[in-house]
KOLDO-875982 format. One record per residue (C-alpha): residue in one letter; y, z, x. Coordinates in steps of 0.05 Angstrom, whole numbers, padded with zeros to 5 digits, always signed. Each point is the difference from the previous one (the first is absolute). Layout:
% residues N
aYZX/...
***
This chain:
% residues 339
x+00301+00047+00253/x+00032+00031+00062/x-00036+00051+00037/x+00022+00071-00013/x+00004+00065+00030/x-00033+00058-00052/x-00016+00069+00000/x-00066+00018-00038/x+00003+00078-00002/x-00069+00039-00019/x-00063-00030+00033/x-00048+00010-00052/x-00050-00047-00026/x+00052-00031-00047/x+00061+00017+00053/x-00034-00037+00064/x-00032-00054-00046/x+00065-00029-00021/x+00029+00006+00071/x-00062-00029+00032/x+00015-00063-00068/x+00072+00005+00022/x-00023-00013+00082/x-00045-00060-00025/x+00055-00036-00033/x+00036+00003+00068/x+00056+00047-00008/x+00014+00066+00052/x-00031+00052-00032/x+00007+00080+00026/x-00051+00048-00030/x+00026+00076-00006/x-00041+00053-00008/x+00005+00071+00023/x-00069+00010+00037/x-00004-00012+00065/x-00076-00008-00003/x+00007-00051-00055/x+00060-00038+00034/x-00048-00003+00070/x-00058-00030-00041/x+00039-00060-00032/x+00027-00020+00066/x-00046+00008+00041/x-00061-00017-00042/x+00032-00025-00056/x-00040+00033-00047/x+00012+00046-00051/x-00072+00039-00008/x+00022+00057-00044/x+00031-00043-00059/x-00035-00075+00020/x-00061+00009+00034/x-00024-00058+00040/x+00067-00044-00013/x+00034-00033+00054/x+00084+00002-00007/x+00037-00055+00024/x+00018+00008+00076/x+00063-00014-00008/x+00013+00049-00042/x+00037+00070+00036/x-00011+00066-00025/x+00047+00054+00023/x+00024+00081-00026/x+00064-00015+00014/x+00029-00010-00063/x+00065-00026+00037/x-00028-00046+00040/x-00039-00030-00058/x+00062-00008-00052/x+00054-00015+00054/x+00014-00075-00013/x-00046-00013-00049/x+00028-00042-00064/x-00057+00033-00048/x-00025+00072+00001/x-00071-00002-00040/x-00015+00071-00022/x-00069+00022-00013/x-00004+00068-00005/x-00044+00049-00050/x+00053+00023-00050/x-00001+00070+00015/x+00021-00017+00074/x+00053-00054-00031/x+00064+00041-00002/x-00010+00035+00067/x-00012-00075+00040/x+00061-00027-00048/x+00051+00055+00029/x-00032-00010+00070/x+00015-00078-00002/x+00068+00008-00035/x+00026+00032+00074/x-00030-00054+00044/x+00031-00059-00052/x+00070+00057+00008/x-00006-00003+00075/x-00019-00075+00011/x+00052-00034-00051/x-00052-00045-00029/x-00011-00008-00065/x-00071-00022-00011/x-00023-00027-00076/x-00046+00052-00008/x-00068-00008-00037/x-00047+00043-00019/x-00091+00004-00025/x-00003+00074-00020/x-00032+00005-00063/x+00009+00069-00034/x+00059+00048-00031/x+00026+00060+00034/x-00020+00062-00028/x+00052+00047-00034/x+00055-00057-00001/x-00053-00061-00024/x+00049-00051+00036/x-00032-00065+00019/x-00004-00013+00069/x+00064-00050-00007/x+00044+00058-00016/x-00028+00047+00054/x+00023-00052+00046/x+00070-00016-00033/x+00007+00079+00006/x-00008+00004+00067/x+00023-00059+00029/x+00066-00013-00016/x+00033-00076-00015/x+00033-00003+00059/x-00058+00003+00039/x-00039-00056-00034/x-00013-00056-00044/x-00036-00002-00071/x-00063+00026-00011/x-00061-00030-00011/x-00073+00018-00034/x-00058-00036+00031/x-00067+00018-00059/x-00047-00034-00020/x-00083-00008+00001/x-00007+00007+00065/x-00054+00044+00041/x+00008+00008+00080/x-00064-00018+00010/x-00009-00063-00039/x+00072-00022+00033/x-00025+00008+00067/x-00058-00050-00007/x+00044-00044-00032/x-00026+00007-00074/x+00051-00035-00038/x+00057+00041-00021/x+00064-00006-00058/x+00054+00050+00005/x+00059+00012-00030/x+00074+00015+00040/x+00043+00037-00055/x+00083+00007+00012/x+00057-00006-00035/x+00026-00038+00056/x-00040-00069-00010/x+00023-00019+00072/x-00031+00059+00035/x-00067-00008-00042/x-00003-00069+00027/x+00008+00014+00065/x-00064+00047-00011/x-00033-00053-00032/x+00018-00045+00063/x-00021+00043+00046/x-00073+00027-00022/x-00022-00073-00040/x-00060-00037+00035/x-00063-00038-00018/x-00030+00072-00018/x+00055+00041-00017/x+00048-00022-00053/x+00062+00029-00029/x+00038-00003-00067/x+00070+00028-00023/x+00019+00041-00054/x+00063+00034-00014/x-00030+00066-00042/x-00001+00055+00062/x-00023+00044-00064/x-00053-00025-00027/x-00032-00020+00082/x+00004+00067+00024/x-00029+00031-00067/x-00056-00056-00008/x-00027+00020+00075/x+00019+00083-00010/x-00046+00005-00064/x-00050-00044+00009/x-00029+00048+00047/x-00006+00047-00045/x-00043-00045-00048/x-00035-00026+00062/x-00025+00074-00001/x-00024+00013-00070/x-00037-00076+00017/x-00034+00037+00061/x-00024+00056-00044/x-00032-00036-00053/x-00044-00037+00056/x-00021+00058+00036/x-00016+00027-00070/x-00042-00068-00018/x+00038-00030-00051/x+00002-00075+00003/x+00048-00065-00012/x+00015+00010-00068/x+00035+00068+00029/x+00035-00020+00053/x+00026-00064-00037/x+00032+00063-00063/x+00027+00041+00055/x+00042-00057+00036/x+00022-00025-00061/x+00025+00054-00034/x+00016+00042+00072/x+00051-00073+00006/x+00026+00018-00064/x+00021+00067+00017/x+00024-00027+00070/x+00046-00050-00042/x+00028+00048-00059/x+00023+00054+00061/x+00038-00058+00049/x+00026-00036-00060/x+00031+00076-00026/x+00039-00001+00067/x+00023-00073-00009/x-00057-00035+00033/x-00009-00074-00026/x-00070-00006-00045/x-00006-00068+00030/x-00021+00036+00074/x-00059+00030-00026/x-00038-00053-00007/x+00013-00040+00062/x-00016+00029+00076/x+00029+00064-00005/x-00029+00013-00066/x-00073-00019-00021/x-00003-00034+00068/x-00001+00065+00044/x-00029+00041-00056/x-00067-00047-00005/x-00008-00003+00077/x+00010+00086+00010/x-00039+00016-00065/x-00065-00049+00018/x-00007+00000+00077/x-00032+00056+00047/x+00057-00017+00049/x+00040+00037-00036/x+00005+00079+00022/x+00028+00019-00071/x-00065-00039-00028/x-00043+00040+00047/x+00034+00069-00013/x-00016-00010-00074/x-00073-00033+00017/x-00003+00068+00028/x+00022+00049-00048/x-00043-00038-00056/x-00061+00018+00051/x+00025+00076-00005/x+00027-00001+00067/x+00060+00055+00001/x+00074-00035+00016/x+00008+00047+00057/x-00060-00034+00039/x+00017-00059-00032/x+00077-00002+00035/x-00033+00035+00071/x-00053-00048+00006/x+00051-00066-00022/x+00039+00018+00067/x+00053-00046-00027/x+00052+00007-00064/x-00030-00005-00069/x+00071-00023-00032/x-00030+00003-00063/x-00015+00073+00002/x+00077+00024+00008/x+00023-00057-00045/x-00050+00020-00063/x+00052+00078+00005/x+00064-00043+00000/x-00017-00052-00048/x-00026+00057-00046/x+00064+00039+00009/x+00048-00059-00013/x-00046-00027-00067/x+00014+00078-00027/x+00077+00001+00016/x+00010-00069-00024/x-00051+00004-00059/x-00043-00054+00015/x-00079-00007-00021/x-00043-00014+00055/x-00065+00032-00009/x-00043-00025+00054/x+00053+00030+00043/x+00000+00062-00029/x-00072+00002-00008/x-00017-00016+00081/x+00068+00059+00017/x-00050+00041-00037/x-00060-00002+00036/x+00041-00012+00067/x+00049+00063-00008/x-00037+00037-00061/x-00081+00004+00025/x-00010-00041-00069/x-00070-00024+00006/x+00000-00082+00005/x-00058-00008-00050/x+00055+00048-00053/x+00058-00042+00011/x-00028-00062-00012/x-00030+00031-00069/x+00073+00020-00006/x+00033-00068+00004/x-00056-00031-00044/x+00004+00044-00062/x+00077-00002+00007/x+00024-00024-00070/x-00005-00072-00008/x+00066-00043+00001/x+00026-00068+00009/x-00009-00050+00064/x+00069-00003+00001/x+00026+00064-00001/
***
């Protein structure tokens, strides 16, 4: 495919990872963050200690703060920003793409909901950036840690629009020998699958640090996917997605590897560790955490079960004891598979 000029904004391990998979591939990639520190480190050193420690980035690839200079030209804006932070970066972009006339497809990796408003990240960014400053939007998800993409660990993701064009071009521009991409058209069910699975990859944590084995973990992902599925497919969400990529796919890799900072977080708090060390000592966004309070929130308003959820909100937000709210879930009344 022809070489193209992107935009990757938020240099985080997942941010500067798919802008440093984006360089390989050949295309022009700019690299926007807001510290300065940070920005001097990937071009001068290319290196990325805080988030990547001993990785080397791709020369070629440019980091910059100026959000202008980054976007300015650029056919495809990759967001990667914590949710929280989302809106804020959205508005910020939606003047540069007012000023410049372009109109970017813009794509996006955030995986979380916003809190008060639970809106995906999809319709943060069709908020705040209006049509006429872009093309569709696109969801990259998908198993798929930083670190095991940087050494080239083979990786399947998934590019979700509902303009099959745009996903394609995603798919184009990110597929190598590593790194492969597949289309879907259920924006719903993507951004869902990769918000809640963190919240699962959590409770999966927990019941390590607290030494409970495979049989465990294997109960918790299974039914923590069945709650993941009832809640997207109650807001139109295909059932289909949840068991491909964005489904099972990301849910098995964040629930089962120690790469994963919700994982850790919840490793922690089953070894008694308080959540306020546990987020100070992380030094980077546990999306699970603030995703566990809007997932609850939107399962009470829109009468959903999902019990696991409920259960980790309540030893996140509630001081429940871990140990108590697995008793909980287990003496639950017994039901169906398939409810």
């Amino acid at each position: 495919m022809m070489k193209k000029q992107i935009a990757v904004l938020g240099a985080g391990s997942w941010g500067s990872v798919l802008a440093n998979v984006l360089a390989e591939n050949g295309h022009h990639v700019q690299l926007w963050s807001r510290n300065p520190d940070q920005v001097a480190e990937l071009n001068e050193h290319h290196t990325n200690q805080k988030y990547l420690a001993d990785f080397t980035y791709q020369p070629a690839l440019h980091a910059t703060t100026d959000m202008v200079a980054a976007v300015t030209g650029a056919q495809v804006v990759l967001v990667v920003i914590p949710t929280k932070g989302l809106r804020q970066v959205s508005h910020q972009l939606a003047q540069v793409l007012a000023a410049s006339g372009d109109q970017p497809v813009i794509a996006h990796a955030t995986k979380g909901l916003e809190q008060v408003t639970y809106k995906r990240p999809s319709e943060i960014l069709a908020e705040e950036i209006p049509a006429a400053h872009r093309q569709a939007i696109v969801v990259l998800s998908g198993p798929s840690h930083a670190e095991s993409v940087a050494i080239h660990d083979m990786t399947a993701v998934t590019a979700a629009s509902e303009d099959l064009a745009s996903a394609e071009l995603l798919q184009g521009l990110f597929s190598n020998q590593y790194f492969r991409v597949y289309t879907n058209d259920d924006v719903i069910g993507a951004e869902f699958g990769a918000a809640l699975k963190n919240i699962i990859s959590i409770g999966a944590g927990a019941l390590q640090g607290l030494g409970y084995h495979d049989n465990a973990r294997a109960a918790l992902i299974t039914r923590g996917l069945a709650e993941i599925r009832r809640l997207g497919v109650a807001f139109g969400a295909n059932p289909l997605t949840f068991i491909g990529l964005s489904g099972v796919g990301d849910l098995v890799v964040t629930a089962t590897s120690k790469n994963s900072r919700n994982w850790r977080a919840g490793y922690q708090l089953g070894q008694g560790k308080p959540l306020k060390d546990v987020i100070e000592q992380m030094g980077m966004v546990i999306e699970g955490v603030y995703t566990t309070k809007a997932a609850f929130e939107l399962a009470q308003k829109r009468h959903v079960k999902m019990p696991i959820t409920e259960a980790i909100y309540r030893v996140l937000y509630e001081d429940e004891n871990v140990e108590t709210a697995i008793k909980n879930l287990m003496s639950r009344e017994v039901t169906s598979e398939v409810e």
